[in-house]
N, CA, C and O atoms as a GROMACS GRO file, in nm:
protein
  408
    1UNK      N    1  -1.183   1.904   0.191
    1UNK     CA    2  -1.045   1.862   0.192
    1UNK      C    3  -1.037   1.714   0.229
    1UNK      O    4  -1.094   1.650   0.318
    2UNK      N    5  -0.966   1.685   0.151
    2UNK     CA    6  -0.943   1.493   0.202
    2UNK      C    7  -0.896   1.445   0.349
    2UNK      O    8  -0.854   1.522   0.435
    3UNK      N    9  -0.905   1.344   0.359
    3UNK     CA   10  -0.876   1.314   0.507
    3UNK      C   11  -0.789   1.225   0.494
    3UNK      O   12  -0.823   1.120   0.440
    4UNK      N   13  -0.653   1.243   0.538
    4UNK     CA   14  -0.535   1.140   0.518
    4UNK      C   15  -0.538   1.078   0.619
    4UNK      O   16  -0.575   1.126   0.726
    5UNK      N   17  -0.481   0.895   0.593
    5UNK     CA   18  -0.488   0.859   0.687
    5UNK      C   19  -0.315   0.918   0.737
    5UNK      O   20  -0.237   1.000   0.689
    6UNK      N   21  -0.312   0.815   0.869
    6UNK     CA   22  -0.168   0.839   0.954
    6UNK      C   23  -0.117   0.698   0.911
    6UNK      O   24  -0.171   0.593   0.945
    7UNK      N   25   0.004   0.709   0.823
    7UNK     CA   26   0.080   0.557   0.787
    7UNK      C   27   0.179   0.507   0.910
    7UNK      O   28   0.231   0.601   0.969
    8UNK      N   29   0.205   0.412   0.945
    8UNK     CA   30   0.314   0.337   0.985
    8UNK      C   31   0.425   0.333   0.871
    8UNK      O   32   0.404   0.258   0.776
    9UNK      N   33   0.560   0.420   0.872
    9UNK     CA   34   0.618   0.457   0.802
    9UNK      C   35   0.759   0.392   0.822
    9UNK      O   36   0.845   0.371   0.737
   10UNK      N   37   0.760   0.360   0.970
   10UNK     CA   38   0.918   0.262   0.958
   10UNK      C   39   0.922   0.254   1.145
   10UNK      O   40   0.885   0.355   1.206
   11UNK      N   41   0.958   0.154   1.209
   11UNK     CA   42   0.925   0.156   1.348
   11UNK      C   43   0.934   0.270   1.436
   11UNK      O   44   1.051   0.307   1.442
   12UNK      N   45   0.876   0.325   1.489
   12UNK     CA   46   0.838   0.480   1.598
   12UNK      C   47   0.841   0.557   1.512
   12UNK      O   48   0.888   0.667   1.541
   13UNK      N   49   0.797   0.535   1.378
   13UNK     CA   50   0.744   0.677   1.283
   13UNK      C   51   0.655   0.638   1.238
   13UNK      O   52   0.628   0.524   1.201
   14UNK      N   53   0.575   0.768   1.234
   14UNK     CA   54   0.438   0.782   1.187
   14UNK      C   55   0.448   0.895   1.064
   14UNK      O   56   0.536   0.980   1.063
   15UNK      N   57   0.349   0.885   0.965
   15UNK     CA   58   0.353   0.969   0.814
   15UNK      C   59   0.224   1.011   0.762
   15UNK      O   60   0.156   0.926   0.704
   16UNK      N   61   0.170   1.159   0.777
   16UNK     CA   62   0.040   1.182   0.763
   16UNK      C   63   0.059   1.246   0.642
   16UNK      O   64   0.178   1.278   0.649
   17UNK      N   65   0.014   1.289   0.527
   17UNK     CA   66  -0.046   1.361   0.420
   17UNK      C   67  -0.101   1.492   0.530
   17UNK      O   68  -0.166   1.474   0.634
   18UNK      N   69  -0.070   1.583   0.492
   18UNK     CA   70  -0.112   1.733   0.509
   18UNK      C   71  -0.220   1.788   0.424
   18UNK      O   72  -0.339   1.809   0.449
   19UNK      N   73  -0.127   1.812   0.283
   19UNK     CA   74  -0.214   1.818   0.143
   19UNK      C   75  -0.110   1.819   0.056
   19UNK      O   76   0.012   1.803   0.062
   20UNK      N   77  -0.208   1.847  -0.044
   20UNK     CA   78  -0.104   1.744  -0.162
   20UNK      C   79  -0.178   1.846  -0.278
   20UNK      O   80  -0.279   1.913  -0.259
   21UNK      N   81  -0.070   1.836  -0.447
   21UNK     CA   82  -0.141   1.935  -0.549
   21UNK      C   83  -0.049   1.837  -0.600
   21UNK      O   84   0.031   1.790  -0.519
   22UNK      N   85  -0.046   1.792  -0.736
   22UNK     CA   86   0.073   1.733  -0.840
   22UNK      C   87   0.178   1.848  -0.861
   22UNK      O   88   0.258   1.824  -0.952
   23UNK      N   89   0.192   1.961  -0.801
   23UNK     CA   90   0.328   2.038  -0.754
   23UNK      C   91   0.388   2.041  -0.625
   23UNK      O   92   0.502   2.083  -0.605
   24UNK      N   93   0.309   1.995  -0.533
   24UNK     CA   94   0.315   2.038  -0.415
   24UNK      C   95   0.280   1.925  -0.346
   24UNK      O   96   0.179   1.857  -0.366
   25UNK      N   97   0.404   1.897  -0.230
   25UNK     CA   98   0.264   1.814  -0.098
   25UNK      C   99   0.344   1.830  -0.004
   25UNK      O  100   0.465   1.813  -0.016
   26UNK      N  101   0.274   1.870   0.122
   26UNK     CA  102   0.306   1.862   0.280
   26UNK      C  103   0.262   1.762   0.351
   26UNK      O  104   0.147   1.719   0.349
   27UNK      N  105   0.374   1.711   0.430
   27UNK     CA  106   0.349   1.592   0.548
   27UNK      C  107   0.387   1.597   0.700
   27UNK      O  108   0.448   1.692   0.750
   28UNK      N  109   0.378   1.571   0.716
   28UNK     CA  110   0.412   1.578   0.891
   28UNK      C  111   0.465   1.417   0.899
   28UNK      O  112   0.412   1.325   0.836
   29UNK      N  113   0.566   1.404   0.977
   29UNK     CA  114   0.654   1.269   1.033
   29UNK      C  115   0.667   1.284   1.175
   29UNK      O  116   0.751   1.367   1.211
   30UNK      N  117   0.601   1.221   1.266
   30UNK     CA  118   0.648   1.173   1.420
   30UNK      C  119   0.735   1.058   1.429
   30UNK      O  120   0.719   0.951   1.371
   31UNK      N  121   0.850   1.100   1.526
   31UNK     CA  122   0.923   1.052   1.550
   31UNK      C  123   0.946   0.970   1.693
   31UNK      O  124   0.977   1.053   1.779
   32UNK      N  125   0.942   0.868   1.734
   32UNK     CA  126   0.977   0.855   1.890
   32UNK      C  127   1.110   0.857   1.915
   32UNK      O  128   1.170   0.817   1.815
   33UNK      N  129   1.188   0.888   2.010
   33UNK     CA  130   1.308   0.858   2.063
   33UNK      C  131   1.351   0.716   2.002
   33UNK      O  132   1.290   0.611   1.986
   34UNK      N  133   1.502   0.764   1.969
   34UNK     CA  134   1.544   0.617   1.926
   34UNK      C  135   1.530   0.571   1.779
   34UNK      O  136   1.613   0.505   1.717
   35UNK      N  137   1.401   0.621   1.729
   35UNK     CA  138   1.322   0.589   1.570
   35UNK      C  139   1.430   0.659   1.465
   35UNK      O  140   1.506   0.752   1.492
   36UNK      N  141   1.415   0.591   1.334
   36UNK     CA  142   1.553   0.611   1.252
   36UNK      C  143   1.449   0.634   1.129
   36UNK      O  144   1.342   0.576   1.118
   37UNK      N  145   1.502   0.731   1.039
   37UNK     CA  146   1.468   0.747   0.913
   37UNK      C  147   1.572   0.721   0.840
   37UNK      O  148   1.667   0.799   0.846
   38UNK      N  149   1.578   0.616   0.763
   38UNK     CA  150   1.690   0.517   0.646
   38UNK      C  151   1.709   0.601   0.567
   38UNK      O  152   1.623   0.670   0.512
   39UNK      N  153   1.828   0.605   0.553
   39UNK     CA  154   1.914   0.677   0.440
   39UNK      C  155   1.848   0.664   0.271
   39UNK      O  156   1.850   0.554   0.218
   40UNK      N  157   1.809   0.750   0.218
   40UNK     CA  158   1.751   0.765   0.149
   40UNK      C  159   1.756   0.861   0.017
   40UNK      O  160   1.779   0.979   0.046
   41UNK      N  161   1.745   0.844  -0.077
   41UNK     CA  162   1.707   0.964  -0.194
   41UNK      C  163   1.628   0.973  -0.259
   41UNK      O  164   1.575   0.865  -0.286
   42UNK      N  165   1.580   1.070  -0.310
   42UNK     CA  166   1.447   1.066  -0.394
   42UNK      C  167   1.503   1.214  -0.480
   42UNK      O  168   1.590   1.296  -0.452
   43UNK      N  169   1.412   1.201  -0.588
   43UNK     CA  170   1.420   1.334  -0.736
   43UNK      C  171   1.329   1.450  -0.682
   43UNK      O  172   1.341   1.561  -0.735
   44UNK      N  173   1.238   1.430  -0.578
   44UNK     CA  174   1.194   1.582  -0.520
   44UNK      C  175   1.281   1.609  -0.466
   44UNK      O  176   1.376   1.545  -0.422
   45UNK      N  177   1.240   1.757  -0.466
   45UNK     CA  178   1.338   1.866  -0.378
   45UNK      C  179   1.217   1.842  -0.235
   45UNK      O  180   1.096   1.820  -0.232
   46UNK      N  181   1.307   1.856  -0.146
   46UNK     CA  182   1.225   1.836   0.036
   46UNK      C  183   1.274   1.971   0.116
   46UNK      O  184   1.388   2.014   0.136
   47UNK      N  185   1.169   2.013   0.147
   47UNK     CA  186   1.208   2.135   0.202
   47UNK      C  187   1.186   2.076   0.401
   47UNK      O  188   1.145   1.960   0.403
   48UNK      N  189   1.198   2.114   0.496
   48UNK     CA  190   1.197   2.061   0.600
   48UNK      C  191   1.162   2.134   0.707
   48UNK      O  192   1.257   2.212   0.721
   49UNK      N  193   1.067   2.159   0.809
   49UNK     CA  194   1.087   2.224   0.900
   49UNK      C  195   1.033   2.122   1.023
   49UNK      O  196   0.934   2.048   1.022
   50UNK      N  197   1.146   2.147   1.145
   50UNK     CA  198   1.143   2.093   1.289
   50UNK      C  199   1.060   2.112   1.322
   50UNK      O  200   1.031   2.196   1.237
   51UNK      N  201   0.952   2.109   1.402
   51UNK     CA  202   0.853   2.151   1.454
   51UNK      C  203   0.869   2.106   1.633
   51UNK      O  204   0.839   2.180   1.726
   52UNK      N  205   0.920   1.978   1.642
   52UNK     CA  206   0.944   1.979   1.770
   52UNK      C  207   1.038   1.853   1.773
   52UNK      O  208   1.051   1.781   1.674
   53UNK      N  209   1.098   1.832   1.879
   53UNK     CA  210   1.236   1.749   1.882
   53UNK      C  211   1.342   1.743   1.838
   53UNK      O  212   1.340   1.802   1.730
   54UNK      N  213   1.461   1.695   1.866
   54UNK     CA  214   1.578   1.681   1.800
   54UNK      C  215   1.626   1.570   1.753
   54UNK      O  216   1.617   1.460   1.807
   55UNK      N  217   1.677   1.594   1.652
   55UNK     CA  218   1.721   1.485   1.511
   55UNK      C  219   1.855   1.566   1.501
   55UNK      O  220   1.885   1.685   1.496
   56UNK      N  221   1.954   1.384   1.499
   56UNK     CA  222   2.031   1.407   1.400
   56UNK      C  223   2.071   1.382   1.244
   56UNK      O  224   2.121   1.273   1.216
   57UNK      N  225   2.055   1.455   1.168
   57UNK     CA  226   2.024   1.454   1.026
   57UNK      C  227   2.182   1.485   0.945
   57UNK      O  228   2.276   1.564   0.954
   58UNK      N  229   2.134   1.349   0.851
   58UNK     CA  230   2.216   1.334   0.762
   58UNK      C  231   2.214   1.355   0.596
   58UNK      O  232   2.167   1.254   0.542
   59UNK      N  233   2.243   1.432   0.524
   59UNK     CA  234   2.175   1.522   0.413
   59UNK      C  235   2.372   1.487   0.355
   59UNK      O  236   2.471   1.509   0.424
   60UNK      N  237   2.371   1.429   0.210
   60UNK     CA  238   2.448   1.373   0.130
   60UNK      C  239   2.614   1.407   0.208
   60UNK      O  240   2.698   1.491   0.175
   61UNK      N  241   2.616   1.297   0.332
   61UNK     CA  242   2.749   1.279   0.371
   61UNK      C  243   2.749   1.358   0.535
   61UNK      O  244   2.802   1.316   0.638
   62UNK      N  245   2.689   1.454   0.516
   62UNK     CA  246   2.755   1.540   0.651
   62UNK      C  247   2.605   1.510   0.741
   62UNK      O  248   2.498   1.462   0.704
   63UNK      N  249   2.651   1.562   0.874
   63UNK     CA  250   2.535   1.507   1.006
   63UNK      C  251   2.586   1.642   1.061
   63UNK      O  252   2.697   1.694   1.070
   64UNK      N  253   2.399   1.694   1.109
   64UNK     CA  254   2.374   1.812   1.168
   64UNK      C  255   2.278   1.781   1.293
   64UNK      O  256   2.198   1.689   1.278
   65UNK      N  257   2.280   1.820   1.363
   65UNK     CA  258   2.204   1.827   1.488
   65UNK      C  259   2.104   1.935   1.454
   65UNK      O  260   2.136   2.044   1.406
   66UNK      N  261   1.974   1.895   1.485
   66UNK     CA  262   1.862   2.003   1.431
   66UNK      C  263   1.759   1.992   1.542
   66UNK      O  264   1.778   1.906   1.629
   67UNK      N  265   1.653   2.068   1.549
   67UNK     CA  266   1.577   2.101   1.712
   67UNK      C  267   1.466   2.182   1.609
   67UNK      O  268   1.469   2.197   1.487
   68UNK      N  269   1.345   2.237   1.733
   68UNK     CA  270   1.217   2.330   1.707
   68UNK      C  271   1.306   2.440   1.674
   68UNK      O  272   1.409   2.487   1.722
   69UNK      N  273   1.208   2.470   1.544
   69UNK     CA  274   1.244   2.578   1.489
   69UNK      C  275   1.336   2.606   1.337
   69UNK      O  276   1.348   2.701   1.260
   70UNK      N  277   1.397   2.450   1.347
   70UNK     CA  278   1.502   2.444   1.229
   70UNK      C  279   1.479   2.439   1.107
   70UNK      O  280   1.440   2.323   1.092
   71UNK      N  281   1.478   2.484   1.018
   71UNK     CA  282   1.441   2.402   0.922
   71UNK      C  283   1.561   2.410   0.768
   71UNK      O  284   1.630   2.512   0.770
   72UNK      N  285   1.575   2.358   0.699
   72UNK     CA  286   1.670   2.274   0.546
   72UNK      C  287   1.615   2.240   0.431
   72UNK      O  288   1.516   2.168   0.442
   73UNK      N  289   1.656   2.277   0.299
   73UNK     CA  290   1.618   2.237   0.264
   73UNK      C  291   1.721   2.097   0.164
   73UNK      O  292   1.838   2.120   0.133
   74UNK      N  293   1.651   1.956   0.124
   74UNK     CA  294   1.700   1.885   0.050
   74UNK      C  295   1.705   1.910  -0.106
   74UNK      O  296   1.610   1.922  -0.183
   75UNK      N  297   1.852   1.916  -0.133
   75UNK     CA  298   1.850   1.892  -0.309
   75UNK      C  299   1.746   1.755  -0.363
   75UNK      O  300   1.689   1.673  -0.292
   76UNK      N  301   1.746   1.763  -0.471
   76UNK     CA  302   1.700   1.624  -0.538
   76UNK      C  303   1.828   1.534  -0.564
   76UNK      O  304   1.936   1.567  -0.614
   77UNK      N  305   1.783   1.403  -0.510
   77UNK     CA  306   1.888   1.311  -0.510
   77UNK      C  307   2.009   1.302  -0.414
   77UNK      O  308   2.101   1.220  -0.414
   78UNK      N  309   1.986   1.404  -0.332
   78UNK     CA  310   2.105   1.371  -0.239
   78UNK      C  311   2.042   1.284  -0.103
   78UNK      O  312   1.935   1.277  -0.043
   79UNK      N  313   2.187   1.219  -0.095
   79UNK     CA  314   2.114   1.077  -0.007
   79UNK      C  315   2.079   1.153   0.170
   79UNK      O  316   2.146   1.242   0.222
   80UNK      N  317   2.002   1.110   0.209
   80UNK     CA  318   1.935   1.192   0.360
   80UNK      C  319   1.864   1.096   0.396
   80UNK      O  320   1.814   1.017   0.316
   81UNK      N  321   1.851   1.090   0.522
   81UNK     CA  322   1.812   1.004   0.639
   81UNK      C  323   1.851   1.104   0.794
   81UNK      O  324   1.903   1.216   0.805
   82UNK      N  325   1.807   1.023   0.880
   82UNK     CA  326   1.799   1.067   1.039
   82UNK      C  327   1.717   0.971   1.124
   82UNK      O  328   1.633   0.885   1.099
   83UNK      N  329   1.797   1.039   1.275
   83UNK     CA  330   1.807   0.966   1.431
   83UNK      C  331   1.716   1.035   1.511
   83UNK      O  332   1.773   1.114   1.586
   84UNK      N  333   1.621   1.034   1.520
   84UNK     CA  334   1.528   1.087   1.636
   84UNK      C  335   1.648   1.101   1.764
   84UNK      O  336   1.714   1.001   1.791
   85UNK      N  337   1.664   1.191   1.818
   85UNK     CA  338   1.724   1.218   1.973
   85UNK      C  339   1.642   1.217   2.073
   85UNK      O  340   1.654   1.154   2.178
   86UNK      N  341   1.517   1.321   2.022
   86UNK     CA  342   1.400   1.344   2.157
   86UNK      C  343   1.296   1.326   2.032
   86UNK      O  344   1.294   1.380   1.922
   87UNK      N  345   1.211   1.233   2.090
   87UNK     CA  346   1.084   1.262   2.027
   87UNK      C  347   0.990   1.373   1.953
   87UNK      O  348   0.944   1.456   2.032
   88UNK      N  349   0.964   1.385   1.858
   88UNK     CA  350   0.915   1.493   1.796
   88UNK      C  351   0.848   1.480   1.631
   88UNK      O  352   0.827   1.368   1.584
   89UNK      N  353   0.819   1.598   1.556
   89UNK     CA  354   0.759   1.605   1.504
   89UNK      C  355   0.830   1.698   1.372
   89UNK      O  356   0.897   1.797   1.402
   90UNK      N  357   0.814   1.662   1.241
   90UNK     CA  358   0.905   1.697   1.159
   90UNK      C  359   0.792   1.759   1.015
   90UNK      O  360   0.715   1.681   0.958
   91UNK      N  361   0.798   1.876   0.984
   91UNK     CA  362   0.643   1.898   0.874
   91UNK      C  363   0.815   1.864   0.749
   91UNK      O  364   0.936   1.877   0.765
   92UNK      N  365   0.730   1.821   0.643
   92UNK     CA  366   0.833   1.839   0.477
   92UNK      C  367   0.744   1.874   0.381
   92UNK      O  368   0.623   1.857   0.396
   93UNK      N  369   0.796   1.923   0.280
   93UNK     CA  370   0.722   1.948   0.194
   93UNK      C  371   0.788   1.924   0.088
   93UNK      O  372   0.890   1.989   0.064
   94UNK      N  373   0.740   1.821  -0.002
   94UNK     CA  374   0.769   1.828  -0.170
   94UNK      C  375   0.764   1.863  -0.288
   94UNK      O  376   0.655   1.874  -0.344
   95UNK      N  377   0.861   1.885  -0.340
   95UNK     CA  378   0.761   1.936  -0.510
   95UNK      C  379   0.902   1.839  -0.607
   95UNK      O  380   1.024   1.846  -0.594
   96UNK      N  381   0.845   1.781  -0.670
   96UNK     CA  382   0.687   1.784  -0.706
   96UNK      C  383   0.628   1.695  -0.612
   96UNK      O  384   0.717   1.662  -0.534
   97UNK      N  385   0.484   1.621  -0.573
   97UNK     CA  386   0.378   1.532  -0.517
   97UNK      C  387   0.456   1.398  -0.486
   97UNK      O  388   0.459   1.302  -0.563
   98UNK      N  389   0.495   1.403  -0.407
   98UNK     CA  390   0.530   1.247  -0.390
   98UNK      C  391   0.430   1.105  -0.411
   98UNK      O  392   0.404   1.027  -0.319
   99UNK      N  393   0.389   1.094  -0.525
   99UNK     CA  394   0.306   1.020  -0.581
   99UNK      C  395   0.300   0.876  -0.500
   99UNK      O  396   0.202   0.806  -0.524
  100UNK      N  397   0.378   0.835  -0.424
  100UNK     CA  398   0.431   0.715  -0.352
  100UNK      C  399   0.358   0.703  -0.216
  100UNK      O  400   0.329   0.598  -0.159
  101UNK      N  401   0.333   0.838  -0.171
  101UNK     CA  402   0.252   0.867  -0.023
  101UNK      C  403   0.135   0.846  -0.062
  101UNK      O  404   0.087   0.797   0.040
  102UNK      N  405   0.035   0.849  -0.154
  102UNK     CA  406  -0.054   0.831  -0.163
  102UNK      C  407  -0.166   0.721  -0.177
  102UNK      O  408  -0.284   0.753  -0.187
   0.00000   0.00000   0.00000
């Protein structure tokens, strides 16, 4: 299995490759307190699960408060971003391959 590195993904986030198939790819995102994920869209569908900390998440217009355990999934193209609250750790998964992480 390949060995991904850990990217510097936007200040107090970090972005690892899990694994990846040209249908499929899982990542993991650390978050520190404070750290912001920019409003954003993309044509994969993002499926999401919390794994630890709380984020407030913004998924095309509306803001949810999310924690361990949560997880959402993103349409394609709807605009999404989020606020780290408590430090933590966020797995996603794409389909198709986010060709861009690689």
């Amino acid at each position: 299995m390949p060995d991904y590195p850990v990217i510097e993904a936007a200040p107090g986030v970090t972005r690892q490759v899990l694994a990846d198939s040209p249908q499929l790819m899982t990542v993991a995102f650390t978050f520190e307190a404070g750290a912001e994920g920019a409003l954003h869209d993309h044509p994969h569908v993002q499926a999401t699960y919390v794994e630890s900390g709380r984020f407030a998440f913004t998924i095309a217009g509306q803001e949810s408060v999310v924690g361990p355990g949560d997880s959402f999934v993103i349409p394609s193209g709807a605009p999404h971003g989020c606020r780290c609250l408590e430090a933590g750790r966020m797995i996603d998964s794409f389909t198709p391959r986010r060709d861009d992480f690689l």
